[in-house]
C-alpha positions in Angstrom: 20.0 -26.2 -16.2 19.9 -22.6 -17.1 16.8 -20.4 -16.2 16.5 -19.7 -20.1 15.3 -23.4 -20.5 13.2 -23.5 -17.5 9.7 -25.0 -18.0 7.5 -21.3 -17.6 5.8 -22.8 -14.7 8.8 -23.5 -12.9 10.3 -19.9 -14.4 7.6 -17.9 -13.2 8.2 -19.3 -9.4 11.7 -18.3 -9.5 11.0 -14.9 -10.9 8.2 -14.3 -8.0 10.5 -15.8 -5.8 13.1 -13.3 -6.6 10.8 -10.4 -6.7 9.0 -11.4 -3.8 12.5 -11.5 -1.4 13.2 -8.4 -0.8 9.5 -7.9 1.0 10.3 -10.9 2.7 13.6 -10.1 4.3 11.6 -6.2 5.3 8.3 -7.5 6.9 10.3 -10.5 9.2 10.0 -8.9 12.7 7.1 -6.4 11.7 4.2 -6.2 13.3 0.8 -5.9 11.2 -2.5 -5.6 12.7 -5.0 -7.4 10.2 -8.6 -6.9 10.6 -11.8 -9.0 8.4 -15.0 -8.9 8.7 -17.5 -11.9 10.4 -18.3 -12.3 6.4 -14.5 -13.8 6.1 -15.1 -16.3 8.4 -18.2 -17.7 6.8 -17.2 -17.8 3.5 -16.1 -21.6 2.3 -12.3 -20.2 1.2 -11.3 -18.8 4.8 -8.9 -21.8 5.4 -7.2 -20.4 2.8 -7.1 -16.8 3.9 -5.8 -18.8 7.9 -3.5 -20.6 5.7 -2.1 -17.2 4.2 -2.1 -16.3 7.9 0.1 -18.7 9.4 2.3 -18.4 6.1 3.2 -14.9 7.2 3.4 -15.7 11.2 6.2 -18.9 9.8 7.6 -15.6 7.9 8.7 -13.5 11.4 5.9 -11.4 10.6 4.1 -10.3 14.0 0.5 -10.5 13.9 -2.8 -8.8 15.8 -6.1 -10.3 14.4 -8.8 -8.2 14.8 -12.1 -10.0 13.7 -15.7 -9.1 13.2 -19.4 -10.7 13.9 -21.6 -8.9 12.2 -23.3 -11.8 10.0 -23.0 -14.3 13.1 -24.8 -11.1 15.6 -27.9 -11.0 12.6 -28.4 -14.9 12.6 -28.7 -14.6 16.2 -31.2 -12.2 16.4 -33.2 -14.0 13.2 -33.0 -16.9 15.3 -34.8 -15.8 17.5 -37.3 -13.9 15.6 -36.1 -10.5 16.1 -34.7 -7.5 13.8 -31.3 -5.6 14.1 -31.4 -1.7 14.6 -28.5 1.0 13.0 -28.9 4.8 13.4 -26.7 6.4 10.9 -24.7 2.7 10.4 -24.2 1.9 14.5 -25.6 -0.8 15.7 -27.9 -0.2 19.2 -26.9 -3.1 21.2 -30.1 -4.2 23.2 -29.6 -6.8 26.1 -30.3 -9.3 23.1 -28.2 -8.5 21.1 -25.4 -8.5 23.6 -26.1 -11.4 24.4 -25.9 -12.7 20.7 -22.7 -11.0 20.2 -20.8 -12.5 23.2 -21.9 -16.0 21.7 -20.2 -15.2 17.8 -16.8 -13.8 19.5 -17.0 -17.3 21.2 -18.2 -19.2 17.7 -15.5 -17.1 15.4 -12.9 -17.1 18.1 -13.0 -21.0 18.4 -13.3 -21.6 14.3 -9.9 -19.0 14.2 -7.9 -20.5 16.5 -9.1 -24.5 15.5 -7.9 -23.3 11.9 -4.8 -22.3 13.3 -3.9 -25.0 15.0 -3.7 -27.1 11.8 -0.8 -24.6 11.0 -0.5 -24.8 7.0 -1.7 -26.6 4.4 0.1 -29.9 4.2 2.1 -29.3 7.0 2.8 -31.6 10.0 1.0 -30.0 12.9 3.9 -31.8 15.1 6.1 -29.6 13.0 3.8 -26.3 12.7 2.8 -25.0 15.8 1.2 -21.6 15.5 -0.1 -20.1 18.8 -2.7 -18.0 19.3 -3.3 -15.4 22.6 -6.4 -13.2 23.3 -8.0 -11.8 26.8 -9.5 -8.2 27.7 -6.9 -5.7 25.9 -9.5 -3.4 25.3 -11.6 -1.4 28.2 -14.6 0.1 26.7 -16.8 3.0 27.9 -20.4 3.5 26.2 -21.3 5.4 23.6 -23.9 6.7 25.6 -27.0 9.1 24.0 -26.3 11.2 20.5 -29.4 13.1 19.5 -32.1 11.1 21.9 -30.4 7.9 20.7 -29.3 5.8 23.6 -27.2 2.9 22.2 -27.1 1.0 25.3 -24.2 -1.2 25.1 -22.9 -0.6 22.3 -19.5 1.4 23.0 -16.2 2.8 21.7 -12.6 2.2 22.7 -11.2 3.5 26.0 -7.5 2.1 26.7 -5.9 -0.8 24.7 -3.2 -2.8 26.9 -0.7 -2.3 24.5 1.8 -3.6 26.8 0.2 -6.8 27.2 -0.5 -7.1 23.3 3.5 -7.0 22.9 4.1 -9.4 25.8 2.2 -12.2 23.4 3.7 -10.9 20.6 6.7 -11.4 21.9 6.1 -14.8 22.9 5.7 -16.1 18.8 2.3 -15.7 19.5 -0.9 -14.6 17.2 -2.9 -12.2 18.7 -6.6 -12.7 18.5 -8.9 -9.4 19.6 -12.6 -9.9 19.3 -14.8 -6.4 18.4 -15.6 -6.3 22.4 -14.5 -4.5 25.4 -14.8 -4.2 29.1 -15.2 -1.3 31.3 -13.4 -1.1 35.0 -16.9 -1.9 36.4 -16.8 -5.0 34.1 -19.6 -4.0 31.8 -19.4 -5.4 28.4 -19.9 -3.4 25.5 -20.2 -4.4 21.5 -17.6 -1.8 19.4 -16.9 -1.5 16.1 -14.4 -3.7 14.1 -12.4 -1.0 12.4 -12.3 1.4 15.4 -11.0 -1.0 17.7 -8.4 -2.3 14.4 -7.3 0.8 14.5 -7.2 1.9 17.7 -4.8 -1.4 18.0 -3.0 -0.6 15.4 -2.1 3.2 17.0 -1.6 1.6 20.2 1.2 -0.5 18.6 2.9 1.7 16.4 2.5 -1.2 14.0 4.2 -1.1 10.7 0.9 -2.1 8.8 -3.3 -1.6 9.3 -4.5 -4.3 6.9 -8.1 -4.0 6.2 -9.5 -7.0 4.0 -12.8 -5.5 3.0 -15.6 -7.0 1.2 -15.8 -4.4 -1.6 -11.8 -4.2 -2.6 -10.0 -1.0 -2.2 -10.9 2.4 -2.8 -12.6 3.4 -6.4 -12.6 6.3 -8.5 -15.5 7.8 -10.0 -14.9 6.0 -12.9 -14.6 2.5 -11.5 -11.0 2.3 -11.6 -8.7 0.9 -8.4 -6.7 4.1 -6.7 -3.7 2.1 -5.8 -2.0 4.3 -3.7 -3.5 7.8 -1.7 -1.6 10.0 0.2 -2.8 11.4 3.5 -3.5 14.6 2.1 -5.5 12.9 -1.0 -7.3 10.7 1.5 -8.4 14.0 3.4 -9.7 15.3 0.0 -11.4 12.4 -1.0 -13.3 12.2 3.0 -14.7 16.0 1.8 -16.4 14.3 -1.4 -19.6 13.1 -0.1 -21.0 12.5 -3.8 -18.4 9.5 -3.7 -19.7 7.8 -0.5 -23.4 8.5 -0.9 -24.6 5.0 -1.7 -25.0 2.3 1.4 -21.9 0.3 -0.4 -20.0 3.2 0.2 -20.9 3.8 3.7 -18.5 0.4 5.0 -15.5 2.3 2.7 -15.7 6.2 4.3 -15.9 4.3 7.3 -12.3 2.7 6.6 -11.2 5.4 4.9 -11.5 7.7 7.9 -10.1 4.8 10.3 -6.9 5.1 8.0 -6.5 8.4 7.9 -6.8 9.0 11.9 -4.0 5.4 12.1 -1.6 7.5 9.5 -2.1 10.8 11.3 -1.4 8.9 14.7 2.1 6.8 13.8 0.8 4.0 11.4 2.6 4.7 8.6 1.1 2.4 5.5 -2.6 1.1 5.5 -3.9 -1.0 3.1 -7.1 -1.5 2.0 -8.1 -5.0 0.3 -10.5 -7.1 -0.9 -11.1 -10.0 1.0 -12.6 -11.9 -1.6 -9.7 -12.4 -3.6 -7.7 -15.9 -3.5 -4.5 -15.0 -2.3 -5.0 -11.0 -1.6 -3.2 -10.5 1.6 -0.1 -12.2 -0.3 -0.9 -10.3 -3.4 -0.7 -7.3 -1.6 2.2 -7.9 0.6 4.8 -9.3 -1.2 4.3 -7.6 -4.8 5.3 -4.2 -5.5 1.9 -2.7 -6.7 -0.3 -4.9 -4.7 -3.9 -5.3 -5.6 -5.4 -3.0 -3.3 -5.5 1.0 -2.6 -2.5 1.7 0.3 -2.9 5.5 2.3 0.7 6.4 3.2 2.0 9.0 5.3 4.7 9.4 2.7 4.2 9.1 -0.7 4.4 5.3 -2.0 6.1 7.1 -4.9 8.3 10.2 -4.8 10.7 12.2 -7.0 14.3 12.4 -5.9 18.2 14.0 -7.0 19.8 10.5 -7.5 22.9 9.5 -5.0 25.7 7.0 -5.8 23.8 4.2 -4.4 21.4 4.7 -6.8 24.3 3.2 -9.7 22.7 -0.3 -9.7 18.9 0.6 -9.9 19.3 3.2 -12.7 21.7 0.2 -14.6 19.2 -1.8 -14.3 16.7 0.5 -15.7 18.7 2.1 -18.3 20.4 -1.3 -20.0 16.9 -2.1 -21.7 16.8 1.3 -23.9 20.4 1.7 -24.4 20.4 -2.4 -26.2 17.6 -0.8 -28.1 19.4 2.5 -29.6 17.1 4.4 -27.6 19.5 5.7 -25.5 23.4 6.1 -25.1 25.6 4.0 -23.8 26.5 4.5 -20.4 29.3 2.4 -17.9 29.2 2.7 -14.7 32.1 4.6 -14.3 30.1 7.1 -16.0 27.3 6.9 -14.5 29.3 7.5 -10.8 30.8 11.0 -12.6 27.9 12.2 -13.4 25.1 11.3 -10.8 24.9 14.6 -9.0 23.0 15.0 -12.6 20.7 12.8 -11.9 16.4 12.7 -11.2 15.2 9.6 -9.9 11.6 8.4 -8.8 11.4 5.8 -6.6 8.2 3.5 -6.4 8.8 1.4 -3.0 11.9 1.3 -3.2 12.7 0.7 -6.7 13.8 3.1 -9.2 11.2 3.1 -11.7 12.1 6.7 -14.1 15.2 9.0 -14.4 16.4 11.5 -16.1 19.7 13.7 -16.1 19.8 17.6 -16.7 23.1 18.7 -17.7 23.5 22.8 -17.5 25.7 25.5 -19.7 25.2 28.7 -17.4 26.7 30.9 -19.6 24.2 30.3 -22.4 21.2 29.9 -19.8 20.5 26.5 -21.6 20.8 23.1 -20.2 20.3 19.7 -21.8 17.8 16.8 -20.8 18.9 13.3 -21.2 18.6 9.9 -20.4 15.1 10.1 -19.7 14.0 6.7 -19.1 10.9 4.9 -17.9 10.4 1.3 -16.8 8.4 -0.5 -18.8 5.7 -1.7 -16.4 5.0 1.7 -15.2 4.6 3.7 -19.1 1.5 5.0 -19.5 1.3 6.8 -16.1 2.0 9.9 -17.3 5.9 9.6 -14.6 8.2 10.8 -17.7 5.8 14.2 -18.0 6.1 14.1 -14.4 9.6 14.0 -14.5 9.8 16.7 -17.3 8.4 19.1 -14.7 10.5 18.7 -11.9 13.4 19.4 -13.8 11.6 22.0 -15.9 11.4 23.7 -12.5 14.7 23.2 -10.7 16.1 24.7 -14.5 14.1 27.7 -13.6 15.5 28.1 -10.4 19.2 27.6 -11.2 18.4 30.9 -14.6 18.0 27.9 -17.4 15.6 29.6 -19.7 15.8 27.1 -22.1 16.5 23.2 -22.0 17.1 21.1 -25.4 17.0 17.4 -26.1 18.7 15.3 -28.5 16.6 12.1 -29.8 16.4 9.6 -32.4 13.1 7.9 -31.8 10.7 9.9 -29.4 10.6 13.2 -31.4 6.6 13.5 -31.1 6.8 12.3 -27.0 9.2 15.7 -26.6 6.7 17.9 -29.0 3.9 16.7 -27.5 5.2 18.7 -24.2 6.5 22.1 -25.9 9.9 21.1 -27.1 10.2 22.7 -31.0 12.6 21.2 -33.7 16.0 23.4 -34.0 19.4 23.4 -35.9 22.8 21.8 -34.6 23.9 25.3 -34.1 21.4 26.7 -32.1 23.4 24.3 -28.7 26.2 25.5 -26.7 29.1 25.0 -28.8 31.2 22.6 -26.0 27.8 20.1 -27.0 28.1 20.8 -30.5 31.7 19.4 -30.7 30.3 16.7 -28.8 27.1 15.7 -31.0 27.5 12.0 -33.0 27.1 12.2 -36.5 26.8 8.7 -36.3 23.6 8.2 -34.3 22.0 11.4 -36.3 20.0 13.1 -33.3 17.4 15.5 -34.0 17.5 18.6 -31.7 14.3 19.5 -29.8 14.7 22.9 -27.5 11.8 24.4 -25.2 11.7 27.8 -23.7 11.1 27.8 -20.0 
């Protein structure tokens, strides 16, 4: 049976299968540190988000769990007829409500690890074994007094026993860390969720933070998802205070800054996700635009000069326009002369846009070609990106003027400054190349 009479169900589970390997084979022996709020755990689907869980620990992935208790700390205190208190979103943490949140690690820590221990979904437990491994990896110190506040126990990170994190680790086990810590007098103090994530996380040098938050990743003003932020656009986006002045936006600058400081401090991708999503942390994982917003230390996607082991990844993205007439024909052979020529941009990875830029010096021209575009990523404005790059490496090398020879995107290249022009305005070495057959028109811009 060939995949071209596949049943689309069973078609579509090879082609994730197939996308999804390469993410497989790259996160085995990673460590991630995920953390989820106390809201996870109460919602009816979180057997599905452990489930997702143990599917990455069977994967070699390493995993630190770092879990909250807000909801379980208010029906506590309700319980007993009393009211929470926050100053500027913090928690003061009372002798009662110490006491309440010592009780939820217990409650959450127990329903984590008695989820665990069923391993997967349909799976023999006798066959699945997932362990699990938590104990006092974080000393604490109190937050103390700010501005006449005294927070009593609540507290902040101190020292995280990193050592002893990667002992368990190293052991096949899941790490489980619940939002408290202990001082060296043996105090206990309540911390937040995402400080002591990320504090973890640093601590670690872990490959990924993983934040499953309740709102999804990060948004623009207009609603949209911003997929991907760099350190420096996260920084920018921290200064906005119009865009985190409502209380939903609080729990995200919160995150946001928590990224930022794990980036700045080793953790080189964070991800930001909602956890209300069936399937998100695999979403996010194992496809190549996940559904959430990442903060990289390094752009997620970069523009590059192309190298010889780029051949495959430009065939690949090239065959599509040159079957449609869009482009010329190119072998590989070709391809492998000319790829010092070449202007790639990489998304994760994969070469998603190129373009070549061949030069004639002595008429201070050079020609664009081969600008290409895959077609999941048009519309992103990456070939105008592309365009500019080159426009400005032509500058440096004295091109004053680059030309393009097309035969159906004529208005894409006017659109961006190119003008119509004669055959005989190119080089003359191009003009004995030019085929009569395909009937190119000839754009040219002035740098």
């Amino acid at each position: 049976m060939t995949s071209h009479n596949l049943p689309n169900d069973l078609q579509q589970f090879v082609d994730w299968f197939r996308s999804a390997s390469p993410y497989i084979r790259v996160h085995r022996g990673r460590t991630f540190v995920l953390c989820f709020g106390g809201e996870a755990v109460q919602n009816p689907s979180f057997s599905y988000l452990i489930h997702d869980i143990a599917s990455l620990s069977s994967l070699g992935i390493r995993l630190v769990l770092v879990h909250g208790i807000r909801p379980q700390i208010e029906q506590g205190l309700q319980a007993r007829g009393l009211q929470s208190h926050h100053v500027n979103g913090t928690r003061i943490t009372d002798d009662v409500t110490l006491s309440c949140a010592k009780a939820a690690c217990g409650e959450v820590r127990a329903e984590i690890e008695s989820l665990l221990s069923k391993g997967g979904r349909n799976t023999s437990t006798t066959d699945v074994r997932i362990r699990t491994a938590s104990g006092n990896f974080i000393t604490a110190r109190p937050l103390g007094v700010h501005e006449g506040v005294d927070y009593c126990y609540t507290g902040e990170v101190r020292h995280v026993d990193a050592a002893a994190i990667t002992r368990r680790l190293d052991e096949g086990c899941i790490v489980l860390i619940s939002p408290i810590g202990y001082s060296p007098t043996g105090e206990i103090f309540k911390l937040l969720t995402e400080n002591v994530a990320t504090r973890v996380a640093i601590a670690l040098r872990a490959d990924k933070l993983i934040y499953l938050s309740e709102n999804g990743g990060i948004h623009d003003s207009a609603g949209r998802l911003v997929r991907q932020l760099t350190l420096l656009e996260a920084h920018s986006l921290l200064k906005n205070k119009q865009h985190f002045e409502n209380k939903q936006h609080f729990d995200f600058k919160r995150q946001l800054t928590n990224a930022v400081r794990a980036c700045q401090n080793g953790v080189q991708r964070v991800h930001i996700v909602s956890r209300r999503q069936e399937g998100a942390l695999l979403l996010e994982l194992f496809t190549r635009d996940g559904i959430g917003t990442l903060i990289s230390t390094d752009p997620f996607e970069h523009i590059r000069f192309a190298t010889i082991d780029d051949i495959g990844g430009l065939l690949e993205l090239i065959e599509p326009l040159e079957e449609g007439g869009i482009l010329v024909r190119r072998s590989r052979k070709k391809l492998e002369m000319e790829i010092n020529h070449f202007t790639v941009q990489e998304r994760d990875g994969m070469i998603i846009a190129c373009a070549a830029l061949y030069p004639f010096a002595d008429e201070g021209m050079a020609e664009l070609a081969c600008l290409a575009v895959h077609s999941n990523y048009r519309g992103g404005n990456r070939g105008s990106a592309l365009l500019a790059f080159l426009e400005r490496e032509a500058r440096k090398d004295g091109i004053e003027r680059i030309f393009v020879l097309t035969t159906q995107t004529a208005h894409w290249f006017q659109e961006r400054g190119f003008v119509a022009a004669e055959l005989n305005s190119l080089p003359i070495s191009r003009r004995a190349l030019y085929n009569y057959q395909r009937n190119s028109k000839v754009f040219v811009k002035r740098l």
